[in-house]
C-alpha positions in Angstrom: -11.1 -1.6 -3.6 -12.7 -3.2 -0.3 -10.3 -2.9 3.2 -10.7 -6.6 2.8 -9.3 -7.2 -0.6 -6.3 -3.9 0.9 -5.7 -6.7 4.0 -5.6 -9.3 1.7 -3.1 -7.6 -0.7 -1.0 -6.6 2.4 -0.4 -10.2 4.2 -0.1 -11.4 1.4 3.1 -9.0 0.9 4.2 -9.5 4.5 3.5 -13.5 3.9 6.3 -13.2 1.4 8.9 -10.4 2.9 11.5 -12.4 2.2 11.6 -11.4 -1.6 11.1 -7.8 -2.8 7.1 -7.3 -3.9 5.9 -4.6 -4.2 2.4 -3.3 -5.1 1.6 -0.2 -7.3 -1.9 1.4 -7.7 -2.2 3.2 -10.7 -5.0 5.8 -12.3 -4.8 6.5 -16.0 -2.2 4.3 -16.0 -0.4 6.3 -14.3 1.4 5.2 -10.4 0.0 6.9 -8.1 1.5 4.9 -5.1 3.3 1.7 -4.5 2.8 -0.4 -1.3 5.8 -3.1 0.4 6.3 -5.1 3.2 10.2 -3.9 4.4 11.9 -7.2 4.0 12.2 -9.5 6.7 9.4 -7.2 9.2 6.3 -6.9 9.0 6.2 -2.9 8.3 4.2 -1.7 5.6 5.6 0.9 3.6 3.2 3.2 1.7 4.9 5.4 -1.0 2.4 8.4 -2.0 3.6 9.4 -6.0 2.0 12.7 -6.1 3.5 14.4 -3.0 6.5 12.3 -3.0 5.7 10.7 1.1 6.5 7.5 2.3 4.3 6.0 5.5 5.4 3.4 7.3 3.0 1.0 9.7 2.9 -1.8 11.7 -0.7 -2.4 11.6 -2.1 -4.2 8.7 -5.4 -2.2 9.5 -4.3 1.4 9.9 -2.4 0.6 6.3 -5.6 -0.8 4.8 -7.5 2.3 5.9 -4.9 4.7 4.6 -4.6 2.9 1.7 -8.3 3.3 1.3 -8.4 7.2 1.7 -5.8 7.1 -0.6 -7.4 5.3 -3.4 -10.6 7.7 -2.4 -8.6 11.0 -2.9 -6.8 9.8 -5.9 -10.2 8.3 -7.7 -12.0 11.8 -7.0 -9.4 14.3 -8.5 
């Protein structure tokens, strides 16, 4: 997935953090993390499945980017 599409993906979550959305990324059809904005901020919340982590960030960038070595690590294994 592109950082674009990732930025994308995350405004759109933060556009609408007055309802509970939240994104999941799955391999094999399996989760393998799920993405939020924290209602009613703008904080992303990154929740890594396999080592049980949650990230937070207040940049829609820095998110993107981890979000993109993520998907990287998780795509290689």
């Amino acid at each position: 997935m592109s950082k674009e599409s990732l930025i994308k993906t995350l405004e759109t979550l933060c556009q609408y953090n007055h309802v509970e959305i939240t994104h999941t990324f799955s391999s094999n059809e399996q989760p393998i993390m799920t993405v939020r904005c924290i209602k009613h901020t703008r904080t992303i919340e990154i929740t890594n499945h396999k080592n049980n982590t949650v990230k937070l960030f207040d940049n829609i960038e820095e998110s993107a980017e981890a979000l993109q070595l993520l998907i990287n690590i998780n795509t290689i294994v």
